[in-house]
Every structure is written in C-alpha cells, then in structure tokens.
N, C-alpha and C positions, 0 to 999 in steps of 0.2 A: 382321478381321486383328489390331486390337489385342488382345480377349479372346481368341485365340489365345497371340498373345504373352504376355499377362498370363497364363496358364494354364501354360504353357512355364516363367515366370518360378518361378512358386509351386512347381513339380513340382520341376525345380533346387532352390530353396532347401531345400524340405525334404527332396528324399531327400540334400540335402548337412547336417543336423541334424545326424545322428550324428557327423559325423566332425569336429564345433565342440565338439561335447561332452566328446571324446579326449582328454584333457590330459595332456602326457608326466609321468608322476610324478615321475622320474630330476627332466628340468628342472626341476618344481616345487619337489621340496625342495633342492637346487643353489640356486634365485635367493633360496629363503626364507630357507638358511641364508650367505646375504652378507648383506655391511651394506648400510645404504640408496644408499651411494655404486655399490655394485656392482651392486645392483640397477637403478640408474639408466643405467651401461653397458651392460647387458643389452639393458633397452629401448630404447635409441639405436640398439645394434646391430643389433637387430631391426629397426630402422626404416631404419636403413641398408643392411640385405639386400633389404629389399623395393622400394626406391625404383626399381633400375633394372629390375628386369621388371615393374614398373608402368607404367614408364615407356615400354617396347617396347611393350607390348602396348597404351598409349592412343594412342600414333604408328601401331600397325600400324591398330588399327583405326578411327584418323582417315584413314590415308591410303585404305583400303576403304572410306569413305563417300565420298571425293572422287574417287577414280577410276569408284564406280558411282555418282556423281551427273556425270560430266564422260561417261560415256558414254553414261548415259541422253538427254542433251542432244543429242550430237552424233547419237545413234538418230532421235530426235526431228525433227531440221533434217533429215538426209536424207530422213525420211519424209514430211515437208513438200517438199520440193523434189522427191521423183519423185513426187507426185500433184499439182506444179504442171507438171512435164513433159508428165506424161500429158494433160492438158489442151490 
C-alpha cells in the first residue's frame, strides 16, 4: 500500500513539472522592474493569498482522518460486540 502511494505520489509530482516551470512573464518583469521595497510586498502578498486555502484545505483534511479514524473505531467495537453476542 505504501509503494502504491509513493508511486501515486511521484506520478502527481511530475506530470505537475510543467506547470512549476510556467512563469508568468508579464509578473516577472512587473516585480523586477520595482524596487526592492515593492518587491518585498509582492511576496507578503503572495503569502498572504495563500495562507487561507492552506489553511481550509489542512482542517478539511485533518478533520477526514479523524472522522475515518472515529468510525473505523466505532466499526471495530460493534464488530466485537456482535461476535461477543453471538456467543
């Protein structure tokens, strides 16, 4: 299961290659021709766009491991308790 995953992981990373490589020109020479102060904004802002759908998306899929770990559990105890039944 894991070298599945790790295989899954590798396929993602590189067919997403290319599109790390795309660098919008427009923005490029925009931030090169600011000064360093504005360049400096640039990259805050950029950090500041990205922080809340980073932030959705490690809540969403913290709370996806703890609801299929909180049901695997309760799967778990009923299936212990109807083969202590059946008994």
């Amino acid at each position: 299961m894991k070298v599945r995953a790790a295989i899954l992981a590798a396929f993602l990373l590189l067919w997403a290659a290319p599109a790390f490589s795309q660098a919008c020109s427009m923005c490029y020479c925009t931030v090169k021709a600011t000064s360093k102060d504005g360049q400096r904004a640039i990259s805050k802002g950029v950090i500041v766009l990205l922080l809340p759908p980073l932030s959705f998306m490690t809540v969403g899929v913290w709370a996806a491991f703890r609801y299929g770990k909180k049901r695997d559990l309760e799967q778990a105890q009923a299936t212990v308790l109807n083969s202590c039944l059946e008994y």
